[in-house]
N, C-alpha and C positions, 0 to 999 in steps of 0.2 A: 504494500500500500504506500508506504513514505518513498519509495523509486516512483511509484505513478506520479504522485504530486508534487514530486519535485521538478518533472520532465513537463514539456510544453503539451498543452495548453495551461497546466492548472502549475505551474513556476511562477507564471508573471502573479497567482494569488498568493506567492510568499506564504504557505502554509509549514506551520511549527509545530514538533512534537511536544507531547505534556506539558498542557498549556493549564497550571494551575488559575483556578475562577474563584477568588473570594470564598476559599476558605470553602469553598461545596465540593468541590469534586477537583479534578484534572480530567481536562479534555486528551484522547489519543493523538487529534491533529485537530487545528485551527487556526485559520483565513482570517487573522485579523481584520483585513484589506476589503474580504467579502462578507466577511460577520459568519460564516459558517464553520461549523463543528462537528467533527466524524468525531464517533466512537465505538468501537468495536471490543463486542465483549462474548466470552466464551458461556457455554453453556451452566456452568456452573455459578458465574454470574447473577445475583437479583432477580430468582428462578420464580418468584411473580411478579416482577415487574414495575413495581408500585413505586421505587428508588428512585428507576431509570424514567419515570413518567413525572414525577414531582422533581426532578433534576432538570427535564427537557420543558416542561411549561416555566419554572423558573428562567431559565437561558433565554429561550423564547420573549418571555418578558420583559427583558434585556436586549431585544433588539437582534439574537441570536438566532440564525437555523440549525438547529441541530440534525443531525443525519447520523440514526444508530445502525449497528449491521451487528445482526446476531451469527454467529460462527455455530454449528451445531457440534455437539458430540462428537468424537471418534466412532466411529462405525456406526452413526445411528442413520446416514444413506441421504439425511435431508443438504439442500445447498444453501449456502448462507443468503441471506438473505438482507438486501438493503431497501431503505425508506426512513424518510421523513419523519421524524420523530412525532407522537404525539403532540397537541398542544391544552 
């Protein structure tokens, strides 16, 4: 993921790894430039979600797009999966 975004097109957004936010979390990468925020998180991960959802309306609230991508299990067949985070 950090090779894709450093290579063009998505270079010229100057996106940074572990972008600590106020004391809530740490973003995986974030686009100062464009306000956007990937986070990728494995399955074992905030396995109902309730974190990553009061994490992402706060960000959001803030002016931020957040963009989470769940990674599934080792062998459980499913592909990971990206979108828009709640808001």
């Amino acid at each position: 993921m950090w090779r894709l975004l450093r290579a063009a097109p998505f270079d010229a957004l100057h996106f940074r790894r572990q972008v600590p936010f106020a004391n809530r979390s740490i973003a995986d990468f974030a686009s100062h430039r464009a306000r956007v925020i990937i986070g990728i998180d494995g399955a074992a991960h905030d396995l109902d979600g309730r974190s990553d959802n009061t994490r992402s309306a706060w960000l959001a609230a803030q002016g931020w797009h957040p963009v989470m991508a769940r990674v599934p299990a080792a062998g459980s067949g499913g592909a990971a999966g990206c979108q828009p985070a709640p808001a």
